[in-house]
N, C-alpha and C positions, 0 to 999 in steps of 0.2 A: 391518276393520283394528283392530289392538288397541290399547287404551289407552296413551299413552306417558307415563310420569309421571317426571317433573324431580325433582333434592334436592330433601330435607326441606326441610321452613317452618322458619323461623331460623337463617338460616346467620350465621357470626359475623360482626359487626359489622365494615366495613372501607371500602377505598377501593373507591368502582362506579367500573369505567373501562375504557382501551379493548385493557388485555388486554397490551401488551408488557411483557416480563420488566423488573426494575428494573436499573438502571443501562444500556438500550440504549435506543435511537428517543428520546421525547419524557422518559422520566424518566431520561435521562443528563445528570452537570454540563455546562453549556453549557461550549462548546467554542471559543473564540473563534477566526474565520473560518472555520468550518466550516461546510459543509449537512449538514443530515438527513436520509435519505432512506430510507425500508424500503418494499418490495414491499408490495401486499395482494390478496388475495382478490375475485371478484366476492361481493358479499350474498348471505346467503342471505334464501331466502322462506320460509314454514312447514313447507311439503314438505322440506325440507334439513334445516330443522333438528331434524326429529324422527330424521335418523340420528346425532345426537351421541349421545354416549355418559351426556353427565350435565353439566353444569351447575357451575363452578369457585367455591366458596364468595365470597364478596365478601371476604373478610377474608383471603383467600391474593393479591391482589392488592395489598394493603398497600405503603408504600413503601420504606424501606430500613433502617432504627431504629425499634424500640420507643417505647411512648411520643412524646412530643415532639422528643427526639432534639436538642432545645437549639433549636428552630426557632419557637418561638412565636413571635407580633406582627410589626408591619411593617405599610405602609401600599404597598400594588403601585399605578402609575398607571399604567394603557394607555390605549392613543390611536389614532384612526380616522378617517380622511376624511368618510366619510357618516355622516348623520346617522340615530341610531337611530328607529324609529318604534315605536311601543310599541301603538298599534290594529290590525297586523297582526300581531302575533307568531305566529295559528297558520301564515301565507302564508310561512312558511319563506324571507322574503328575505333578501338578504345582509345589508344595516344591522344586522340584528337575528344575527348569526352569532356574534358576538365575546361578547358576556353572558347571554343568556337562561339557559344548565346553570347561573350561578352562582347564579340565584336558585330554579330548576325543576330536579326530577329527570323521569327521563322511567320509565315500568313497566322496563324493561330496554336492555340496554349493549352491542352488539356485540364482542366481543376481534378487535382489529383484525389478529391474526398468522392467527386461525382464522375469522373473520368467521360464530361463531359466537353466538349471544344469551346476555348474560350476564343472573342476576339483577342488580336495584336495586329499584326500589318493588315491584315483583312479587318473590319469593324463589323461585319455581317455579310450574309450568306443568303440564297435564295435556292430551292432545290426542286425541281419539276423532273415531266418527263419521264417519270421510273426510275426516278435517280439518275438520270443519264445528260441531265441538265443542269450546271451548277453556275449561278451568279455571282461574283466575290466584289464586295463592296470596300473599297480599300481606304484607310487615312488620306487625306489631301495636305498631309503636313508632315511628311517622312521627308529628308535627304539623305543621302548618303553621304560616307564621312568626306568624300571630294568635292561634295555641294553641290550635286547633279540631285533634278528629286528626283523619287523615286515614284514610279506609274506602272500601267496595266503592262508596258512591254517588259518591266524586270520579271515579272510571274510569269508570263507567258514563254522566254526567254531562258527560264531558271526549270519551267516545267519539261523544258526542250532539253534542255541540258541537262535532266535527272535521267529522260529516257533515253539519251544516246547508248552506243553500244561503244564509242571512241576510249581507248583509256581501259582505264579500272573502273566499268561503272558503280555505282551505289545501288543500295540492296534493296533502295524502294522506285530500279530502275522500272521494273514491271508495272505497277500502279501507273507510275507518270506516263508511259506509253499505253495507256488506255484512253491517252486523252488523244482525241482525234484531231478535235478543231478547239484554237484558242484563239479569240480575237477581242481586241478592246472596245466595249461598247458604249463606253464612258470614258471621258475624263479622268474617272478614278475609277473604274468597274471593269470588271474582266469576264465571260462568258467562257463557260468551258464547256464541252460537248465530249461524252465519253464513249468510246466504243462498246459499252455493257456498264453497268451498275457493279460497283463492286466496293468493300462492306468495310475495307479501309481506307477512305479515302483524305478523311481525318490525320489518320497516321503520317500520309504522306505531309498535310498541311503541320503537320504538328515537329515532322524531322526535318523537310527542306529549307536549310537556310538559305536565306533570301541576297545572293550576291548579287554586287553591281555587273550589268552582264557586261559592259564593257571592258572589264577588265578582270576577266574568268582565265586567258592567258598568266595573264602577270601572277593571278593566285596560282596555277597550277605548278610557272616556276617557281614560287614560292616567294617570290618580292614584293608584292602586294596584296593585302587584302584589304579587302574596302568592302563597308556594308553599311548597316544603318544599326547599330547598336549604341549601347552604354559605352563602352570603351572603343576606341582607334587605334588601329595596330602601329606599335612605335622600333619594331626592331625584334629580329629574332640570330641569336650567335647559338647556331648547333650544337648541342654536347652543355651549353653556358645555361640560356635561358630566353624567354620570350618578352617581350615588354609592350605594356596598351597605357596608355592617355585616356582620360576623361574627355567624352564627348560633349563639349560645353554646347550644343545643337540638339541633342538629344530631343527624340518626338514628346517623352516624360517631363513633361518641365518640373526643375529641381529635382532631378537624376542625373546621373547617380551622383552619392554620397562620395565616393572615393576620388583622390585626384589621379592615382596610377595605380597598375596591380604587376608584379611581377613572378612569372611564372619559372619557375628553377630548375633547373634538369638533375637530380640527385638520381644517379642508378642504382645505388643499395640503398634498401626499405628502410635497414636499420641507421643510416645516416638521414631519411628523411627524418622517421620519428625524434633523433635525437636533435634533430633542427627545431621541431615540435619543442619539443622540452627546454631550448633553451632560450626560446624566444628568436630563434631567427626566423623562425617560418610561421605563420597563421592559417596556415589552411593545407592540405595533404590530402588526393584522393587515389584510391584504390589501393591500401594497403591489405598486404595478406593477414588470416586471421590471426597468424603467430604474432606480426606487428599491430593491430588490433587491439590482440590481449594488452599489449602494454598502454595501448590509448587510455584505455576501461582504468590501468591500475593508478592512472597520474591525476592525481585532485586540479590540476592545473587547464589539463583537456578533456575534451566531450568529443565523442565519439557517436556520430551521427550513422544512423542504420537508414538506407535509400529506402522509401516504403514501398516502391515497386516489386522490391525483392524477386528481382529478374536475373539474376548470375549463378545460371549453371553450368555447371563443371562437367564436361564430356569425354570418351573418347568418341575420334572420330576414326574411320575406316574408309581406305582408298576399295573400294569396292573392282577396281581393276586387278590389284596384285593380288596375285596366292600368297595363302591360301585366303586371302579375305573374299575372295571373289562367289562362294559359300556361305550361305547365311548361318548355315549350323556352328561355323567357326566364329562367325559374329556374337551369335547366340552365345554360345559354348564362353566365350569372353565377357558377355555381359551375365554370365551365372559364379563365373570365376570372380568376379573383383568383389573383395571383400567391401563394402560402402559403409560399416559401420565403423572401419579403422580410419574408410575416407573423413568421414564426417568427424573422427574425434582424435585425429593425429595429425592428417594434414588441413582440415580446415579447425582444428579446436573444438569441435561444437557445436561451432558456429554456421549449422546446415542443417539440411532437414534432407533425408534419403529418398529418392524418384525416380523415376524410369523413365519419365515423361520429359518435355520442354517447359510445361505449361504451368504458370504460375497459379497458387491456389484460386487468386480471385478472376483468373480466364474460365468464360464460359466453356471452354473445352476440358478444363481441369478433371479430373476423376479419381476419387483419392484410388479405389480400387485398381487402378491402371497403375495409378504413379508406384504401388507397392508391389510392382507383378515381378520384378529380379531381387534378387535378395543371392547371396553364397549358397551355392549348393554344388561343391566339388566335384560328388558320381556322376549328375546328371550333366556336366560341362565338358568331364572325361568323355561320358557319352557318346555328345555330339562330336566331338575330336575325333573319335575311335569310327564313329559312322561316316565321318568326312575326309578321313584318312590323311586327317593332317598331323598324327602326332609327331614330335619332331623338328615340323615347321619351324622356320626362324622367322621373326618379323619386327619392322625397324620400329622403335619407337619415336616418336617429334616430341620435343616439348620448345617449352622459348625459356632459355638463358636468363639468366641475372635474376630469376624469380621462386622464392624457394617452394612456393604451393604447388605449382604445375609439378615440381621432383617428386616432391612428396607423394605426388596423386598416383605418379608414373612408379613409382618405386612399389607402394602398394597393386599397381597392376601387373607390374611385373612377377611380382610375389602370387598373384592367382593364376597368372597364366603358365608358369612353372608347374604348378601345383597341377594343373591337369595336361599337360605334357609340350606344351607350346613353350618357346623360348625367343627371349626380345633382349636386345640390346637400348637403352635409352642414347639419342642422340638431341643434344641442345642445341639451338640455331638462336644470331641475335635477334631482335625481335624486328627489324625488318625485313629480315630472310624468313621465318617465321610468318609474316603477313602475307609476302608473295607467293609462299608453298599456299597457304589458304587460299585465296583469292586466283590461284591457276592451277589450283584443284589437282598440284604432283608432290604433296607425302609421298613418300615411297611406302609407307604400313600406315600405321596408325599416328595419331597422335593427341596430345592430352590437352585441354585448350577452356575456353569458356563462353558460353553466348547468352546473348538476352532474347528478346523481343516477346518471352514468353508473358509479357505485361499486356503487348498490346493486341487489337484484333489478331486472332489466330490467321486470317490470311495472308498479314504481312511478314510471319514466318514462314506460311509455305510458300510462299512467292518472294520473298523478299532475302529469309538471314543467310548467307555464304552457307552454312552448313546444313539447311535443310531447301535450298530452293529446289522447287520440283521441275524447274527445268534446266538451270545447270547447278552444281553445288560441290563443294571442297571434297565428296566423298567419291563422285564423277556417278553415281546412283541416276540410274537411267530407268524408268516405271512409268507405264500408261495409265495405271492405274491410281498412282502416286499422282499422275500429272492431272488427269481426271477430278479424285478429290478437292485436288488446291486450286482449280478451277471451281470447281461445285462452292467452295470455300467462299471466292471472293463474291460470288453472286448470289449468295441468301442474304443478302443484302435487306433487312423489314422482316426477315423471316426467322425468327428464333427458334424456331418449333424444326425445319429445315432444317439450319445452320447445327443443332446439338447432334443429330443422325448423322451430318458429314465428322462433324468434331471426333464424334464416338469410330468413324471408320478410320478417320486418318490417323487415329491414335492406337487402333487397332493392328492396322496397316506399320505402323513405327516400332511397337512391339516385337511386330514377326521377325522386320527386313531387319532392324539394327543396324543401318547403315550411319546412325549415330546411338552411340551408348549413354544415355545420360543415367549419371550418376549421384551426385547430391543436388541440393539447391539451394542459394543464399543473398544476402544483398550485399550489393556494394555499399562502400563505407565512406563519409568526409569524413576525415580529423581534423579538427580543432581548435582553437587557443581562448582562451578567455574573454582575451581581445576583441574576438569578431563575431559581431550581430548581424543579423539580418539576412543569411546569406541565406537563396532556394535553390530549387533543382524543378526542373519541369517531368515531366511524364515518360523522356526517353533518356532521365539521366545529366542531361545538359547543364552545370552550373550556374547559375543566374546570381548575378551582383549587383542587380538595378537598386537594391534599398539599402545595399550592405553598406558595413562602416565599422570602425575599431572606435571601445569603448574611447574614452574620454576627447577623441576627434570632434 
C-alpha cells in the first residue's frame, strides 16, 4: 500500500475546529429561541481517512473578519451542574467536557460536515505500511503556557500515558497501547509504529489532549495544568468555580477574542438556567431536557442542539449479581421499560427510541436493529417466569442532584414491577457514582448516559467504560464479544468487512443486554445573546478560540 502524505507542514496560522462553514451551525449569531441542529457523519477511523483527498489548511477555517473585527476583551461566565474533576481528565467523563479544549489542543480536529481529521498540533500526516506506519508532522511554533515548546517527546510521552494501566486509565487506553514504537525523527515529526492497523486511530488523535508531560503529576493533583491552548488555567475553588486567562502566546495569532472565562459550579439546573436568564451566566452545558424546554421558551437565549447527537440513555447491568447474571432477566428488563414514556416524560421529546449505541450517521447504525425492544409486558413476564427470578429484588444506581436520570429510573421501575421484578432506586453523588462506573461494582443496575456512538464503532467496543469488550462497568466477560471488537478495530480500508462485523456486534448486543439502551438524544449549550462564536469539536469538547460577547 502506498505512502499517503497530508499538506505541507505549516499551514497558516488560524482557527482548529470542527469544520462548519461560518455563519451556519455553531458559528451563526445566536438566534433567540431557536435550536441548532445539523446532521453528521459516522467517524472516520485511519482506514477512511486515508481516501481524503487533502487536509483544509487551519487558517481557511477562520471566522468571519479580519483581524479582530472590533471583538477583542470580555470576560464569558459559564456554568455547570457537576463538579469538574481535574485527576481524571484523560477518563474522558462528562464533568470535564465543558473546559478542557480551552486550556489543551488535541494532534488534530475532525470537520464535523465531513467527519474528516483536520490539522491542529499535528499540520499533516503520512500513513504507510498497512496502516501500521504513521508519520505526524507537527507545528514548530506551539509553547506551552510555561514557555517550554512543545516537540515530538510531548506526543510520544502523552501517547505513553494514554496507554498506561496506572490510575483510572482513559477509555482510548487501548488504541494508544497499539502503538509499539514512538520515536522522534525530526525536529518537529514524530513516527509511530502500530502493533496492527486499526480503524480509529483518528479518534484517539482527535480526544488526546495534549499535556505538558512534565507536569502530568501536578495535573493529576490537581494544581497545575499546563498545555498549549486558548486559555491558562488561573485557579479552581471546589464547589465555587474554575478560572482561565487569555493565552497572549497563543499558536492562533489574534486568538482568542476573550480576556478570561469563568466556569461556575451551580448544582441545581434550575439555578443554572435562572443565572441564564438573568444575565449572570453566558453559556450552560448539559442541561436536562425539562431545563432545555425553558431555554427553547426565553426570546433572550438559543439553545444549541450538539449535532453529533451521541447521548444515550441506558441501563446498565452488573452482569455478576443475580439475578442479572441471566440474560433472559436482561432481556425480560429491556421488554419491560416502557421507552415511549422514556422519551416524552423524562427526556420531553426530546429523543428518538433505540436499542442500539449507535448514532444514525455510524456506519453500524440499522434503523431495524435500533427498533428491536419496544414494551411488551407477556413476553418479559416470560422470560422472568423461565429464569425463575420472579420476586427478585435489584438495587437501582442513579447519580443525585439530576432530575433525568429519576425520571428514567422511576419509569423502569414502573416495567419491572409490572412483570414481577422489584428495585429500590438508590442515588449517589456524582463522584461516587463515577467510581462505581469506572470499578465496574453497581451492585444491580443502574441508569446513566454514554456517547461515543458518533464516532468509529471501534472506539466503543474498545474504548466507552460501558461497552469495553475487555473490561467494562457491567464486568461482561465474552470471547466472542472480544473477538468482534477486535475484528472491529482492523477492517481498517475495509468497508465492505467492517459492515458484517458491525451487523454481528450489534446482533451480539441485542441478545447479551449487558447494556439496555434505551432513547437517544444530543447534548445541549445554552446561551445568551451575548455570545458569538462559540464551537464544539467532534467529541463534544467546547472550543472558544473565536468566541467573544457582543459589543466586546
Amino acid at each position: 500500500m502506498p505512502a499517503h502524505d497530508y499538506p505541507p507542514n505549516r499551514p497558516r496560522p488560524g482557527r482548529p475546529g470542527a469544520g462548519t462553514p461560518p455563519g451556519t451551525g455553531a458559528h451563526a449569531p445566536a438566534l433567540p429561541r431557536r435550536t441548532l441542529l445539523a446532521g453528521i457523519g459516522g467517524g472516520l477511523g485511519l482506514g477512511a481517512a486515508l481516501s481524503a483527498t487533502g487536509c483544509t489548511p487551519v487558517a481557511r477555517q477562520v471566522g468571519r473578519t479580519g483581524g479582530d473585527g472590533g471583538r477583542r476583551g470580555g470576560s464569558l461566565v459559564m456554568a455547570q451542574a457537576t463538579e469538574p474533576n481535574l485527576p481524571t481528565l484523560r477518563q474522558q467523563n462528562t464533568p470535564n467536557i465543558s473546559w478542557p479544549r480551552l486550556v489543551f489542543n488535541t494532534l488534530t480536529s475532525y470537520d464535523r460536515a465531513t467527519s474528516r481529521p483536520k490539522p491542529q498540533l499535528a499540520t499533516s500526516w503520512t500513513v504507510s505500511d498497512d496502516q501500521r506506519t504513521v508519520v505526524l508532522r507537527l507545528r514548530d511554533d506551539v509553547r506551552f503556557h510555561s514557555g517550554r515548546p512543545f516537540g515530538p517527546e510531548d506526543v510520544i510521552a502523552n501517547i505513553r500515558y494514554q496507554a498506561s494501566t496506572k490510575g483510572a486509565p482513559g477509555q482510548l487506553r487501548s488504541a494508544a497501547a497499539t502503538v509499539t514504537d514512538a520515536t522522534a525523527s525530526g525536529p518537529h515529526e514524530v513516527t509511530l509504529r502500530l502493533a496492527h492497523r486499526i480503524s480509529n486511530f483518528f479518534d484517539l488523535c482527535e480526544i488526546m489532549l495534549i499535556f505538558d508531560h512534565e507536569s502530568i503529576p501536578e495535573m493529576e493533583a490537581g494544581r497545575q495544568l499546563n498545555g498549549t491552548g486558548a486559555f491558562t488555567f488561573a485557579g479552581y475553588q471546589p464547589g465555587v468555580a474554575m478560572h482561565f486567562r487569555r493565552n497572549p502566546h497563543y499558536w492562533i495569532p489574534g486568538r482568542p477574542y476573550l480576556d478570561d472565562v469563568e466556569l461556575r459550579i451551580i448544582t441545581q439546573q434550575q439555578a443554572v438556567v435562572a443565572s441564564l436568564q438573568s444575565g449572570q451566566t453566558h453559556l450552560a452545558f448539559g442541561l436536562s431536557p425539562g431545563n432545555a424546554r425553558n431555554i427553547r421558551a426565553d426570546e433572550r437565549l438559543t439553545l444549541t442542539e450538539i449535532s453529533t447527537r451521541d447521548s444515550g440513555q441506558y441501563i446498565g447491568c452488573n452482569v455478576r449479581r443475580r439475578p442479572l447474571h441471566d440474560k433472559r432477566v436482561r432481556q425480560a428488563i429491556a421488554w419491560a421499560v416502557d421507552r415511549v414514556r422514556v422519551r416524552d416524560m423524562a427526556m420531553f421529546g426530546a429523543a428518538v427510541l433505540t436499542s442500539v449505541p449507535w448514532t444514525p450517521g455510524s456506519p453500524a447504525y440499522d434503523a431495524k436493529a435500533a427498533a428491536h425492544y419496544h414494551q411488551d409486558l407477556d413476553r418479559a413476564r416470560g422470560l422472568v417466569h423461565e429464569a425463575g427470578a420472579h420476586g427478585e429484588r435489584i438495587e437501582l444506581t442513579i447519580m443525585a442532584n439530576d432530575p433525568q436520570p429519576r425520571a428514567i429510573a422511576e419509569i423502569v421501575q414502573d416495567g419491572m414491577r409490572a412483570i414481577g421484578l422489584d428495585t429500590a432506586i438508590n442515588p449517589l453523588q456524582p463522584a461516587a457514582f463515577q467510581e462505581r462506573l469506572t470499578t465496574a461494582t453497581f451492585p444491580g443496575l443502574w441508569v446513566s448516559g454514554h456517547g461515543f456512538g458518533q464516532l468509529t464503532p471501534a472506539t466503543l467496543l474498545n474504548g466507552a467504560y460501558p461497552f469495553n469488550a475487555q473490561k467494562n462497568a457491567s464486568n461482561f466477560v465474552d470471547a466472542e464479544y472480544r473477538g468482534l471488537a477486535d475484528r472491529a478495530w482492523r477492517t481498517a480500508g475495509d468497508p465492505a468487512a467492517a459492515r458484517r462485523v458491525y451487523s454481528d456486534v450489534t446482533d451480539l448486543l441485542l441478545d447479551r443486554q449487558f447494556v439496555i439502551d434505551l432513547v437517544s438524544s444530543s447534548g445541549t449549550y445554552a446561551t445568551s445573546d451575548a455570545l458569538r462564536g462559540f464551537d464544539y469539536n467532534m467529541f463534544n469538547d467546547l472550543v472558544l478560540d473565536d468566541a467573544h460577547l457582543a459589543g466586546s
